[in-house]
Biotite code that builds the C-alpha atoms (Angstrom):
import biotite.structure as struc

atoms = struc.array([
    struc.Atom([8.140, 11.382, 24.646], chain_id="A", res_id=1, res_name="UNK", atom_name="CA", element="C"),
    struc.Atom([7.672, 13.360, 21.587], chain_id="A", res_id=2, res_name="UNK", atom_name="CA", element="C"),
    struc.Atom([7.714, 16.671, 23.406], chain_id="A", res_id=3, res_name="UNK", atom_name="CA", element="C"),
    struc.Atom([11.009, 16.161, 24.882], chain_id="A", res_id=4, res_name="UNK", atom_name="CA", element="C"),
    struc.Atom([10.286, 16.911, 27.979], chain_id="A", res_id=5, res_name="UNK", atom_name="CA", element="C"),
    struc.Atom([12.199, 14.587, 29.961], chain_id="A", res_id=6, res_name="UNK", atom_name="CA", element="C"),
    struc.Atom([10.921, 15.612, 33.519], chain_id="A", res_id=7, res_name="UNK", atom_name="CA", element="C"),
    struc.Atom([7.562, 14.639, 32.784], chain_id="A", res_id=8, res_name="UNK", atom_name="CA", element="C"),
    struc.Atom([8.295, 11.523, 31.218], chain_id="A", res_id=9, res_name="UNK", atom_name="CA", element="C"),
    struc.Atom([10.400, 10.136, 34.518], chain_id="A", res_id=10, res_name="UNK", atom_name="CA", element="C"),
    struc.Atom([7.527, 12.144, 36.668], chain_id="A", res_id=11, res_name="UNK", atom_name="CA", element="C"),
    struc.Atom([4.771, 9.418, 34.343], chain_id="A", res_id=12, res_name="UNK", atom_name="CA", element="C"),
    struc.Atom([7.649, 6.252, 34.044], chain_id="A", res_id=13, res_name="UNK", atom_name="CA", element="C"),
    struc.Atom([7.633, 6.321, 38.142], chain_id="A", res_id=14, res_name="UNK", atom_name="CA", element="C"),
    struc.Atom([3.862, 6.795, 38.345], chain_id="A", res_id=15, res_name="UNK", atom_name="CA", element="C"),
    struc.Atom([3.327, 3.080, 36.016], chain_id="A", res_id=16, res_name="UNK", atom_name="CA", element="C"),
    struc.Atom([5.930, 1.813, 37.744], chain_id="A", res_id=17, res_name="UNK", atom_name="CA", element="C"),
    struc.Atom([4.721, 2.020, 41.241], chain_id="A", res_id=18, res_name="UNK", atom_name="CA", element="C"),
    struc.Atom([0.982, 1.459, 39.576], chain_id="A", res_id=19, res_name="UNK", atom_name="CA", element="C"),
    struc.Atom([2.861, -1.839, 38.666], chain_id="A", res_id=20, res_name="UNK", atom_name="CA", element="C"),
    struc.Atom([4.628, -3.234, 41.288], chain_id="A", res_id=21, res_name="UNK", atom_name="CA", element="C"),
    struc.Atom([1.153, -2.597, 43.515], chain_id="A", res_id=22, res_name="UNK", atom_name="CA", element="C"),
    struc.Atom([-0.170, -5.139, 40.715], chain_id="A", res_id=23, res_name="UNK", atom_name="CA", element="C"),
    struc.Atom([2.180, -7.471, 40.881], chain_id="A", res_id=24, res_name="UNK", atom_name="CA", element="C"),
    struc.Atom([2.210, -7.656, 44.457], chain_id="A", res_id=25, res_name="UNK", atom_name="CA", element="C"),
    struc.Atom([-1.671, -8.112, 44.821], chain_id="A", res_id=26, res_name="UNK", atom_name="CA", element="C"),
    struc.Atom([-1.728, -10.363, 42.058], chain_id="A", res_id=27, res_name="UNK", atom_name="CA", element="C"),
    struc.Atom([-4.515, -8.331, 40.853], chain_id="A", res_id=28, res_name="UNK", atom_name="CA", element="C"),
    struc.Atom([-5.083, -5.989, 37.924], chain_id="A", res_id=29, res_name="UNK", atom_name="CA", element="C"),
    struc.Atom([-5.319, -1.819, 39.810], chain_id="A", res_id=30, res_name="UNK", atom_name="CA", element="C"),
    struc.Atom([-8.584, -0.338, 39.162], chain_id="A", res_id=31, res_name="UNK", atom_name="CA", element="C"),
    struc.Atom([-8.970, 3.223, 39.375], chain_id="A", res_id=32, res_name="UNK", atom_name="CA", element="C"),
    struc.Atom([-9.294, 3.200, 43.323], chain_id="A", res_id=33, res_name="UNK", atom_name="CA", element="C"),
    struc.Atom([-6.153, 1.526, 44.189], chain_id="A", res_id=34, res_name="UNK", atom_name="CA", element="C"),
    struc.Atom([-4.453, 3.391, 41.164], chain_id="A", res_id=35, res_name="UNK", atom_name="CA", element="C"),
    struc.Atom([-6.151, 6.938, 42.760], chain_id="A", res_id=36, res_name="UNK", atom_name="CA", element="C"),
    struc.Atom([-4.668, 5.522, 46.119], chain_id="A", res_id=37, res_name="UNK", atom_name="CA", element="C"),
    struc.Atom([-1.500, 5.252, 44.831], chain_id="A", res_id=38, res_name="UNK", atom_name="CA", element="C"),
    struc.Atom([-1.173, 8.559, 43.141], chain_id="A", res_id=39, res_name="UNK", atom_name="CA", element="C"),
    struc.Atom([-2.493, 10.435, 46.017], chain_id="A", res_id=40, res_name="UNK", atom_name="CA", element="C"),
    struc.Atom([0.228, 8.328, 48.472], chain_id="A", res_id=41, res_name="UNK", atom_name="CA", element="C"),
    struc.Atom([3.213, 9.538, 45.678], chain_id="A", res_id=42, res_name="UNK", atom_name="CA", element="C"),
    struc.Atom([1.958, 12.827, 46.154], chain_id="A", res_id=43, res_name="UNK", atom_name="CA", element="C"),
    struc.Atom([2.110, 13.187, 49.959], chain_id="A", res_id=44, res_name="UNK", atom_name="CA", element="C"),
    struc.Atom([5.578, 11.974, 49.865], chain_id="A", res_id=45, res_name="UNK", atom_name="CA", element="C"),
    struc.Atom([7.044, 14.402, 47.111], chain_id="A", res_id=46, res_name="UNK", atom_name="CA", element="C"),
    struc.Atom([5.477, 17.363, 48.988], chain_id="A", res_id=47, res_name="UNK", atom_name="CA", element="C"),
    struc.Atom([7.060, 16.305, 52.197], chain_id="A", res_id=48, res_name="UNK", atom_name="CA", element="C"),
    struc.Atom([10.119, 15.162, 50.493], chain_id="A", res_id=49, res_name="UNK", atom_name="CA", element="C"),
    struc.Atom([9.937, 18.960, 49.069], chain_id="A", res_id=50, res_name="UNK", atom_name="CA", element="C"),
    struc.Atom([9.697, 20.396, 52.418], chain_id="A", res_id=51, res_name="UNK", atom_name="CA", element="C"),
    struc.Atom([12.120, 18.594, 53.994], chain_id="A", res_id=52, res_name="UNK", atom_name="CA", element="C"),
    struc.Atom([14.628, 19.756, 50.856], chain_id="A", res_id=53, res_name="UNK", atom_name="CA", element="C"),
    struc.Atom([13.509, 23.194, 51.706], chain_id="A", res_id=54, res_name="UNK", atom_name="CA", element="C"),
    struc.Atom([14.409, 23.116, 55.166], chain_id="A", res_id=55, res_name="UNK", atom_name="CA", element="C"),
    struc.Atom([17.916, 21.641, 54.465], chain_id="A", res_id=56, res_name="UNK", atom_name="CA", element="C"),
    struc.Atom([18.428, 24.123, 52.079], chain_id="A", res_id=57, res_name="UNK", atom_name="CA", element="C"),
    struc.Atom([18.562, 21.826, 48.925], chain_id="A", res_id=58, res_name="UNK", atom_name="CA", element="C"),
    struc.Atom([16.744, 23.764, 46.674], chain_id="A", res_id=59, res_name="UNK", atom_name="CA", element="C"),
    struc.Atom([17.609, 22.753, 43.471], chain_id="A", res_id=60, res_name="UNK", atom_name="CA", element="C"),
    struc.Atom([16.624, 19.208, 45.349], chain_id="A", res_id=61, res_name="UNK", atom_name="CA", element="C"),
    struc.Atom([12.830, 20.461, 46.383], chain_id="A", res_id=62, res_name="UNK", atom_name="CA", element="C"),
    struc.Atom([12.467, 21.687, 42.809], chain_id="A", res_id=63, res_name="UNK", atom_name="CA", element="C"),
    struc.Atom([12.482, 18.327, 41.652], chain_id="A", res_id=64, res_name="UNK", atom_name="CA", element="C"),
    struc.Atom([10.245, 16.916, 43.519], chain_id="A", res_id=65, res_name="UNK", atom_name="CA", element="C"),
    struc.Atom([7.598, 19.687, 43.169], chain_id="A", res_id=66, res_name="UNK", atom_name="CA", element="C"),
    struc.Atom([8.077, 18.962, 39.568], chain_id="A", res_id=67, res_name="UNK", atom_name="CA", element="C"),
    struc.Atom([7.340, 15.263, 39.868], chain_id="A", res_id=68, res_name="UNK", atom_name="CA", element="C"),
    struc.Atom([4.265, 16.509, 42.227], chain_id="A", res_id=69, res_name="UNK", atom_name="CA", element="C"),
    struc.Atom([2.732, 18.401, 39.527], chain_id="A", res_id=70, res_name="UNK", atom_name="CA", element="C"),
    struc.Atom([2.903, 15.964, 37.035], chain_id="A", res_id=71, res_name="UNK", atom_name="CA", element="C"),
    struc.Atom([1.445, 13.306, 39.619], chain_id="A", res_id=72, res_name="UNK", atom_name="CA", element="C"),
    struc.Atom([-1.166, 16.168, 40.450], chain_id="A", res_id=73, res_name="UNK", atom_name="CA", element="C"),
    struc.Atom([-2.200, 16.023, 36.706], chain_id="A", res_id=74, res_name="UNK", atom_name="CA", element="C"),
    struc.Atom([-3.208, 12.591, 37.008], chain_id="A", res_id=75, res_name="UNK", atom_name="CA", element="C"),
    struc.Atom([-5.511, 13.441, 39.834], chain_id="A", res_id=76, res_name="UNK", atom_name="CA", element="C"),
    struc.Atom([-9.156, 14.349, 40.317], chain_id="A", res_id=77, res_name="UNK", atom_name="CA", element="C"),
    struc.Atom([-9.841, 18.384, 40.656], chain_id="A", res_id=78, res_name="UNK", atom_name="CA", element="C"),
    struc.Atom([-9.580, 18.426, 44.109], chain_id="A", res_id=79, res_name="UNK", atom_name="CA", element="C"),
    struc.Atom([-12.667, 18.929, 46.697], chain_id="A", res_id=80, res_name="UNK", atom_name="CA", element="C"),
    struc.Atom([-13.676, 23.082, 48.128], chain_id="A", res_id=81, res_name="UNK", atom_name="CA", element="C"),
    struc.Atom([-13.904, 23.344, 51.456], chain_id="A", res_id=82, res_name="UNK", atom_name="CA", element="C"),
    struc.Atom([-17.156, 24.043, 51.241], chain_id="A", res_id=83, res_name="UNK", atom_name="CA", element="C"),
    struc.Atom([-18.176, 20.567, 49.266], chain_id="A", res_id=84, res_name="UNK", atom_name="CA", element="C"),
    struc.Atom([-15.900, 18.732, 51.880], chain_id="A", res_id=85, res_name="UNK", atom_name="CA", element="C"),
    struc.Atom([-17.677, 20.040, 55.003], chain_id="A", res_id=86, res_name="UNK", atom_name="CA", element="C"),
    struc.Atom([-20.751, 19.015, 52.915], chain_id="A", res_id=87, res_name="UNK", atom_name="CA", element="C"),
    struc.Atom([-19.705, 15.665, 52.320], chain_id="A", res_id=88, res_name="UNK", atom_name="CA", element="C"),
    struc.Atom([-18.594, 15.109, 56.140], chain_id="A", res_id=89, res_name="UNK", atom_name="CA", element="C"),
    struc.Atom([-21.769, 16.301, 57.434], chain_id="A", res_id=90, res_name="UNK", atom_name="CA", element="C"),
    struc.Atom([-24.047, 13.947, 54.884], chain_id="A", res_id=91, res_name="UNK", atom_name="CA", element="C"),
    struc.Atom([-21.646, 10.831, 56.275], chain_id="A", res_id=92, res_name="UNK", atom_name="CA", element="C"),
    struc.Atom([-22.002, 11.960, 59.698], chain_id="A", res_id=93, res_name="UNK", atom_name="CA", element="C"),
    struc.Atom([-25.663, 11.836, 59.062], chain_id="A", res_id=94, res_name="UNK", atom_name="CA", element="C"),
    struc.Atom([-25.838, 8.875, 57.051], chain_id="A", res_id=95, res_name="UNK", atom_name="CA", element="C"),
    struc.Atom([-23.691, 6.908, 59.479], chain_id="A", res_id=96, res_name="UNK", atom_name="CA", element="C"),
    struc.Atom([-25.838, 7.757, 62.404], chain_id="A", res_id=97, res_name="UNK", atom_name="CA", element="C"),
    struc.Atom([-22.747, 8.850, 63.845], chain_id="A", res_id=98, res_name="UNK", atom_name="CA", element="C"),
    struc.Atom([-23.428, 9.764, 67.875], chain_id="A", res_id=99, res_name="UNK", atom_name="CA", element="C"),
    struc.Atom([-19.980, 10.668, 68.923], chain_id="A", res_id=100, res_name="UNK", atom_name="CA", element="C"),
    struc.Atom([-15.895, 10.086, 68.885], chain_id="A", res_id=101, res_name="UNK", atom_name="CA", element="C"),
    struc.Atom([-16.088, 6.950, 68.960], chain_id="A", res_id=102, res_name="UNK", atom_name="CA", element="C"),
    struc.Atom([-18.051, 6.559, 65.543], chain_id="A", res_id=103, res_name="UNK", atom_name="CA", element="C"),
    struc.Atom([-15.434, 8.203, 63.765], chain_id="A", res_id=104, res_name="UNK", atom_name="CA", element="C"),
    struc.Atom([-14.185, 5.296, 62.228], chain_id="A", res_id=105, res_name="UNK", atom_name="CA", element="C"),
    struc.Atom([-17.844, 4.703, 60.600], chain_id="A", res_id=106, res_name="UNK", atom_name="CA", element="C"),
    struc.Atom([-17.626, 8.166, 59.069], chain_id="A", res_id=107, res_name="UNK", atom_name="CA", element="C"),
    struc.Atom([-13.826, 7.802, 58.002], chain_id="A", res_id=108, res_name="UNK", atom_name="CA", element="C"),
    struc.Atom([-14.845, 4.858, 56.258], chain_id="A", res_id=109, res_name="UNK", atom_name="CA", element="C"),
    struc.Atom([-17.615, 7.013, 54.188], chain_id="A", res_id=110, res_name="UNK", atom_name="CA", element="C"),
    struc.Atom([-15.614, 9.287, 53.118], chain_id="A", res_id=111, res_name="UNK", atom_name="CA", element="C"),
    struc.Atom([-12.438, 7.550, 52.466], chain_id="A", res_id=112, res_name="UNK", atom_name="CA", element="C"),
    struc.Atom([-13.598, 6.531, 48.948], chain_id="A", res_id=113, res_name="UNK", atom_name="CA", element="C"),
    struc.Atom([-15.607, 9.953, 48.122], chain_id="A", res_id=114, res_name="UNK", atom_name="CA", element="C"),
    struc.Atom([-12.644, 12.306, 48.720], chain_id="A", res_id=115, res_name="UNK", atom_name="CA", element="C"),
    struc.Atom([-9.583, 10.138, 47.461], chain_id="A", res_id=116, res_name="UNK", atom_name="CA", element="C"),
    struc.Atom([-6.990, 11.543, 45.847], chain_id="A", res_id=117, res_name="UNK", atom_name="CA", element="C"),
    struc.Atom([-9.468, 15.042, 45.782], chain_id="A", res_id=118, res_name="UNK", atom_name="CA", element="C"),
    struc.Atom([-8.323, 16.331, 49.726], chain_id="A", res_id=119, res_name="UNK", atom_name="CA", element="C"),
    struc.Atom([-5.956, 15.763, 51.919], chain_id="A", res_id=120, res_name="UNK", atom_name="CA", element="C"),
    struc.Atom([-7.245, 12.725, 54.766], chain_id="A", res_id=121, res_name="UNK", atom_name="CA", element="C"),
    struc.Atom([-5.782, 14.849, 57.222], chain_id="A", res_id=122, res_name="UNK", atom_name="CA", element="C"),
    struc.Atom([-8.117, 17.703, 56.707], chain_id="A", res_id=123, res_name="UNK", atom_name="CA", element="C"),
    struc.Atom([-10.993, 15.348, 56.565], chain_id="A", res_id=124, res_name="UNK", atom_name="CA", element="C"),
    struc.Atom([-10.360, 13.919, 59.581], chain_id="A", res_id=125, res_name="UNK", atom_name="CA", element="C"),
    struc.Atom([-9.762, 17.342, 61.367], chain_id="A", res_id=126, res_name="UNK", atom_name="CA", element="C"),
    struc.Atom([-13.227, 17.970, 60.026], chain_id="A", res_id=127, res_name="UNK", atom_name="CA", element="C"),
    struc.Atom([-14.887, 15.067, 61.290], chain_id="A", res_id=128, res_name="UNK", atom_name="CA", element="C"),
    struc.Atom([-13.301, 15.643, 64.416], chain_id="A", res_id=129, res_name="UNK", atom_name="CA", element="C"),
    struc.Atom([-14.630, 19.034, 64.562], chain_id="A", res_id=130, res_name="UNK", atom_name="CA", element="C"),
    struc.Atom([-18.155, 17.937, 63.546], chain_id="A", res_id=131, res_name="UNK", atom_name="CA", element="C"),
    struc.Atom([-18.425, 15.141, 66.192], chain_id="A", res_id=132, res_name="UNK", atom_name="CA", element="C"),
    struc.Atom([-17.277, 17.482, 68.675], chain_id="A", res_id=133, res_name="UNK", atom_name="CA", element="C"),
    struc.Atom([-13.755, 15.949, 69.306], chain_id="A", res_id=134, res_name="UNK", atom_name="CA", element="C"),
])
C-alpha cells in the first residue's frame, strides 16, 4: 500500500480474498496446503486467461493478467527442475510399488503434496505416464 503500486495490491486483495472464501466455505482455518492449492489453481487460470486474451487479440487484456500471475507467482514456492521432478516421480514410483497404469493413481497421490504449487500437475502426470510405460 505504501509503495503505490496499485496492481500488486488488487493482484494480493484477490489472493486473501479467494484464501477467504475457501475458509469460510470449509468452515476451517487454510493451512499452507490448501492456501498453496489455491494459489497454484489462481495461477493456472490467469495464464490461460492470458492466452486466451492473446489469441483474441486483447493485449492490453493478457497484460493484466500476466501481471496478477506474477504477483501470485511471488507467493509461490521456487518451482521444481526437471531434473528434481523426474527424481521425485521415480522415488514415488518406487516407494509406491507401482507395477503398471493402473497404479498411477498411487503415485499421483505421492506426489500431489511434494510438487504443489512448485510444477505444473500436468507435467507430472506426463512423467509418470512416461515412467510406468503408458
Amino acid at each position: 500500500m505504501r509503495a503505490r503500486d496499485k496492481a500488486r495490491l488488487s493482484a494480493v486483495r484477490m489472493i486473501m480474498a479467494a484464501v477467504k472464501q475457501v475458509e469460510v466455505d470449509s468452515q476451517s482455518e487454510a493451512d499452507d496446503g490448501v492456501v498453496l492449492a489455491v494459489l497454484d489453481k489462481m495461477a493456472k487460470q490467469r495464464k490461460d486467461s492470458a492466452a486466451q486474451y492473446r489469441d483474441a487479440g486483447r493485449v492490453d487484456l493478457a497484460e493484466v493478467e500476466e501481471a496478477e500471475l506474477e504477483v501470485i507467482q511471488s507467493f509461490l514456492p521456487q518451482p521444481l527442475s526437471e531434473a528434481e521432478l523426474t527424481e521425485l516421480v521415480q522415488q514415488a514410483v518406487a516407494e509406491s510399488g507401482a507395477a503398471g497404469m493402473r497404479d498411477m493413481g498411487k503415485v499421483m497421490a505421492l506426489l500431489k503434496p511434494q510438487v504443489q504449487g512448485r510444477a505444473d500437475m500436468g507435467v507430472v502426470s506426463q512423467l509418470v505416464k512416461s515412467s510406468l510405460g503408458g
